[in-house]
N, C-alpha and C positions, 0 to 999 in steps of 0.2 A: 429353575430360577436364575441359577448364575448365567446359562444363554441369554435371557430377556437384558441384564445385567452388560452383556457382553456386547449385544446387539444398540442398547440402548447407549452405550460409550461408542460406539463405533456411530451412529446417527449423528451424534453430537459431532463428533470431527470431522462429518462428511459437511457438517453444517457451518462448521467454522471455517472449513475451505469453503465453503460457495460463498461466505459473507465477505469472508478476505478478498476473492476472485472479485465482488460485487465492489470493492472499496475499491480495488486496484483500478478499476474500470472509470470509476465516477472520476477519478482524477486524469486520467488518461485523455487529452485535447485530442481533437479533431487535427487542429493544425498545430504547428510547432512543438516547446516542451516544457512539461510542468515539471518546477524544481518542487520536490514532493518531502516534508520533515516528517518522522516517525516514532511515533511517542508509543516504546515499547511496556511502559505503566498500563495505558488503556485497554482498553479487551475489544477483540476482532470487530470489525466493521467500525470503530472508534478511532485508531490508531494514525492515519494519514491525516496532513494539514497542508495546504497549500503555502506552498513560501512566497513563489512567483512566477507566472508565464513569461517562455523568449520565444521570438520569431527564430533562433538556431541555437542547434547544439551547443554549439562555440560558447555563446553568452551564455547557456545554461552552465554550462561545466565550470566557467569562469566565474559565476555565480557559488555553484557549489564551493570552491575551494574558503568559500566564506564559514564555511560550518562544516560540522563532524562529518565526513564521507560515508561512513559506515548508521549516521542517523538520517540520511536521505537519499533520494532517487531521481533520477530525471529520467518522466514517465512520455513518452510518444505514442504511434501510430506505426 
């Protein structure tokens, strides 16, 4: 019983990493960079929000220094 128990905790986190891997993705442009905010409240595949798309890095990063570093990402290709 505690295997089933063990096995069935271990699915779950194999699943909250593919839902995470799935969010990371949907934000991630083809071209340029998405400035990415991250609402650690939410629960996986919820968590990411769009701030704002740049044509370059430059603008993103300059962009980011607008908000908490550590509550966003700038997500590329």
């Amino acid at each position: 019983m505690s295997l089933n128990k063990k096995n069935q905790k271990y699915d779950k986190t194999s699943y909250d990493v593919q839902v995470i891997l799935d969010e990371m993705n949907e934000f991630t442009p083809e071209t340029g960079f998405n400035l990415v905010g991250i609402d650690s409240y939410e629960m996986p595949g919820e968590k990411l929000y769009l701030i704002a798309h740049f044509d370059t890095l430059k603008e993103a990063e300059k962009a980011q220094t607008k908000y908490d570093k550590s509550k966003t990402m700038i997500y590329h290709k």
